[in-house]
VEXDREN-2710 file (C-alpha; in Angstrom, 1 decimal):
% VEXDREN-2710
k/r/px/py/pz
1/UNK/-159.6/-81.9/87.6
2/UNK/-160.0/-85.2/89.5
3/UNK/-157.5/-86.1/91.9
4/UNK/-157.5/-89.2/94.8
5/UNK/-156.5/-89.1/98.2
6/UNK/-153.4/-90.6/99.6
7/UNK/-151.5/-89.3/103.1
8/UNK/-148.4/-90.6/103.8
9/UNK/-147.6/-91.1/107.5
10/UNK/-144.3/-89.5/108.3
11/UNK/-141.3/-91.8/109.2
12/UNK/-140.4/-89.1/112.0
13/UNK/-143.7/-89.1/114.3
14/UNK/-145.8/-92.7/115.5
15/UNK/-149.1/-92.2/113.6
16/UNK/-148.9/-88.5/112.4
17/UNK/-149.1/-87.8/108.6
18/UNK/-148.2/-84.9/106.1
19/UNK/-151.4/-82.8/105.0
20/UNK/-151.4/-80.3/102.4
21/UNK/-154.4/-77.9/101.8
22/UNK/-155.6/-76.2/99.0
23/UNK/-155.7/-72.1/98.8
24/UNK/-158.7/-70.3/97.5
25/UNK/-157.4/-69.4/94.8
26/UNK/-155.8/-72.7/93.6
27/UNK/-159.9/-74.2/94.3
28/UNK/-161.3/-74.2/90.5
29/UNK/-165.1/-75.2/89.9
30/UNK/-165.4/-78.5/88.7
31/UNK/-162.0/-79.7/90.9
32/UNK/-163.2/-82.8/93.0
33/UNK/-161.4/-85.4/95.0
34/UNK/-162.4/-89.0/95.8
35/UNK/-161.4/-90.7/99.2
36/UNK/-162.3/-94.3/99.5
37/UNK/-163.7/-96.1/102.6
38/UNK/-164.0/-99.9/103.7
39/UNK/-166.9/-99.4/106.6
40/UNK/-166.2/-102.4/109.3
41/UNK/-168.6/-103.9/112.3
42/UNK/-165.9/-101.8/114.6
43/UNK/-166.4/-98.5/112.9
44/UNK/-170.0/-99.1/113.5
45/UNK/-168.9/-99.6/117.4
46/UNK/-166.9/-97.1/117.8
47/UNK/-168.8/-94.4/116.1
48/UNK/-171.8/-95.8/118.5
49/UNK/-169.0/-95.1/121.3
50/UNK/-168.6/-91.8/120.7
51/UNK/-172.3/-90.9/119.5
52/UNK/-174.4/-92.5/121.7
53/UNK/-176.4/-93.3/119.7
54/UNK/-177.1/-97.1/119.7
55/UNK/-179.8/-98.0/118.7
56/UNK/-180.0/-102.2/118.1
57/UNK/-180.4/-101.4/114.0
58/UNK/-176.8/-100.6/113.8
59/UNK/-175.4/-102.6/117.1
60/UNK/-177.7/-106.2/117.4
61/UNK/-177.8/-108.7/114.4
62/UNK/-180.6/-110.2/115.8
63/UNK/-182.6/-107.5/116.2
64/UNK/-181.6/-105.9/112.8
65/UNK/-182.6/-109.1/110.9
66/UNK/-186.4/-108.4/111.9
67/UNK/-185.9/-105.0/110.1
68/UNK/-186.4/-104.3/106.2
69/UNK/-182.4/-104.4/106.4
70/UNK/-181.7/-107.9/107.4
71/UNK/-178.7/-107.2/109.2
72/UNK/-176.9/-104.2/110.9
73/UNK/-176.3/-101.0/109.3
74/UNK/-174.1/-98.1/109.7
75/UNK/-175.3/-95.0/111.3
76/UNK/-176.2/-92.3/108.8
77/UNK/-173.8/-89.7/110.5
78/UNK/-171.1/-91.8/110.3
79/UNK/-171.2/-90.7/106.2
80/UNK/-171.6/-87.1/107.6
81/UNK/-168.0/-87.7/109.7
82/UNK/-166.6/-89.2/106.3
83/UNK/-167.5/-86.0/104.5
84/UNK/-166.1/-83.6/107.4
85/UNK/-163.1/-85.8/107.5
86/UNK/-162.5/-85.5/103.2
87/UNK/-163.1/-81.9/103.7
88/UNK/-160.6/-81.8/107.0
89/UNK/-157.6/-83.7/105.8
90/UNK/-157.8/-83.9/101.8
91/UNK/-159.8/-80.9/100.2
92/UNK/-160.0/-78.4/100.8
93/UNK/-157.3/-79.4/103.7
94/UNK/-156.0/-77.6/106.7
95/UNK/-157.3/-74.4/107.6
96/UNK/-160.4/-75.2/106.2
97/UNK/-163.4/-73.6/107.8
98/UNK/-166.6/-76.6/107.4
99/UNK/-169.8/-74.0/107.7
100/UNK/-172.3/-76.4/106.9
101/UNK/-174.2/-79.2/105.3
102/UNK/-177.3/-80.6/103.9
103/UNK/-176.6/-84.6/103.3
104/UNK/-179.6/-87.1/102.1
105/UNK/-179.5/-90.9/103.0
106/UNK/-180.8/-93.1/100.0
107/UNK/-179.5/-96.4/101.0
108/UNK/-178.2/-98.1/104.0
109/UNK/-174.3/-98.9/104.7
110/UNK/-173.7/-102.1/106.0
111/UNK/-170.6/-103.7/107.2
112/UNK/-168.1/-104.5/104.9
113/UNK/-169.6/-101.9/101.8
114/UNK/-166.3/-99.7/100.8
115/UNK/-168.1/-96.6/100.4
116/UNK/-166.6/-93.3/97.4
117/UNK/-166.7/-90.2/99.0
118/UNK/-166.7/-87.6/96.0
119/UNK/-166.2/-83.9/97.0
120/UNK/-166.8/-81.9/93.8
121/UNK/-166.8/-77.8/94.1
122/UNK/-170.0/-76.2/92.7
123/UNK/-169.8/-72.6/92.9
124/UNK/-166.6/-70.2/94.9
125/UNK/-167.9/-66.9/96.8
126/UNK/-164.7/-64.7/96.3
127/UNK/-165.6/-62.5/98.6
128/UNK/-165.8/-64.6/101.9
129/UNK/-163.9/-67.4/100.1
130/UNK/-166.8/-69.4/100.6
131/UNK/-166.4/-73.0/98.1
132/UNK/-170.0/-74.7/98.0
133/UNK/-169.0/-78.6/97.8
134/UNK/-171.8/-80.9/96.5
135/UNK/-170.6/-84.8/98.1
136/UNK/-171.6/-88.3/96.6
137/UNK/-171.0/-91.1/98.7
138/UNK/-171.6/-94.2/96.9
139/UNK/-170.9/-97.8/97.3
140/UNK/-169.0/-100.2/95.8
141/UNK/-172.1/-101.1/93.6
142/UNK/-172.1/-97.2/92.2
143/UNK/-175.6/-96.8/94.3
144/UNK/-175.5/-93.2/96.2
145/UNK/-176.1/-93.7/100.1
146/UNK/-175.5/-90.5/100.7
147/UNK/-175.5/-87.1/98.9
148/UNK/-175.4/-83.0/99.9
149/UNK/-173.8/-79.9/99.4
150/UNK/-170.9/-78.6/101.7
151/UNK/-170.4/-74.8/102.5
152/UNK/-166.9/-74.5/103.3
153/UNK/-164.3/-71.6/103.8
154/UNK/-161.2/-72.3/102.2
155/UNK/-157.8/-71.5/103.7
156/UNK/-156.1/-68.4/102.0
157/UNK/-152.8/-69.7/103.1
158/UNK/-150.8/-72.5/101.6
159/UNK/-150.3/-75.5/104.4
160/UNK/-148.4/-78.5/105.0
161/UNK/-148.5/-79.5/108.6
162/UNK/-148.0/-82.3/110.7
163/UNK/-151.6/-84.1/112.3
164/UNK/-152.0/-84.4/116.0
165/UNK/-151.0/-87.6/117.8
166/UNK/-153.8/-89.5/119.0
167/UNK/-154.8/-91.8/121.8
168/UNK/-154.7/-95.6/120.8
169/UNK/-158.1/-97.4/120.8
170/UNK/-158.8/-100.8/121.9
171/UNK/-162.3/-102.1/121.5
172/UNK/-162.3/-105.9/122.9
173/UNK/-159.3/-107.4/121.8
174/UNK/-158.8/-105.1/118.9
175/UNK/-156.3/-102.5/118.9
176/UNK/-157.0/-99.2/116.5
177/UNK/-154.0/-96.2/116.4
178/UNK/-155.3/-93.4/114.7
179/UNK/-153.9/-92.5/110.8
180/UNK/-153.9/-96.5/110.3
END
């Protein structure tokens, strides 16, 4: 089963959206879920923000054009928060437990690249309702940047729940309100 991802943002609530989860027991091996992902030069920023991590590679286009890159490239964790984020809001949802996981970079991100991330369930552990998750994040070429396996507990309870308000972001004269 093969489903994509689409939360609506509820008329009621500035910014909040409906998410429903998946139970254990409605989890089947071989059900995956593919959330698309247009990376931007603010992403970049803003994931450098809240890091700390900034290194010029991913935050100075003059700097990155003396590297084998040529120009600025997305931090390799920002495809680890893309995973988390699948995992959190789309599959399996709410209530989800994220235990771990192993992730592999093959090829840089850059800005503009709408990156696939595929969530595909591998193998279910019945008795700690443990799902292992292998993710493929690939690009809009169909090259893999990224790729792991996911050890997640899956809610046992069916959800639908409301997500939190967040803080709006402004980075220079940009304005960003979380769920847009």
């Amino acid at each position: 089963m093969s489903e994509s991802a689409s939360n609506s943002p509820s008329p009621n609530h500035k910014n909040q959206q409906n998410i429903s989860n998946y139970c254990y027991e409605e989890i089947e091996i071989g059900q995956n879920i593919c959330v698309n992902r247009t990376i931007s030069g603010d992403d970049i920023k803003l994931f450098a923000a809240l890091s700390g991590d900034l290194n010029p590679l991913h935050l100075d286009e003059d700097y990155a054009a003396t590297t084998t890159f040529g120009k600025p490239i997305a931090h390799g964790m920002l495809c680890g928060a893309l995973i988390s984020a699948t995992v959190a809001m789309n599959f399996p949802g709410p209530g989800s437990i994220y235990r771990s996981q192993t992730i592999r970079f093959t090829k840089p991100v850059y800005i503009g690249d709408t990156l696939t991330i595929d969530l595909s369930v591998t193998e279910k552990q019945d008795r700690s309702k443990l799902v292992t998750i292998k993710c493929i994040i690939t690009n809009q070429h169909g090259k893999t940047v990224a790729s792991g396996d996911a050890g997640v507990i899956a809610p046992t309870e069916k959800l639908t729940i409301q997500t939190a308000t967040l803080p709006t972001v402004s980075l220079g004269e940009k304005i960003y309100c979380a769920g847009k």
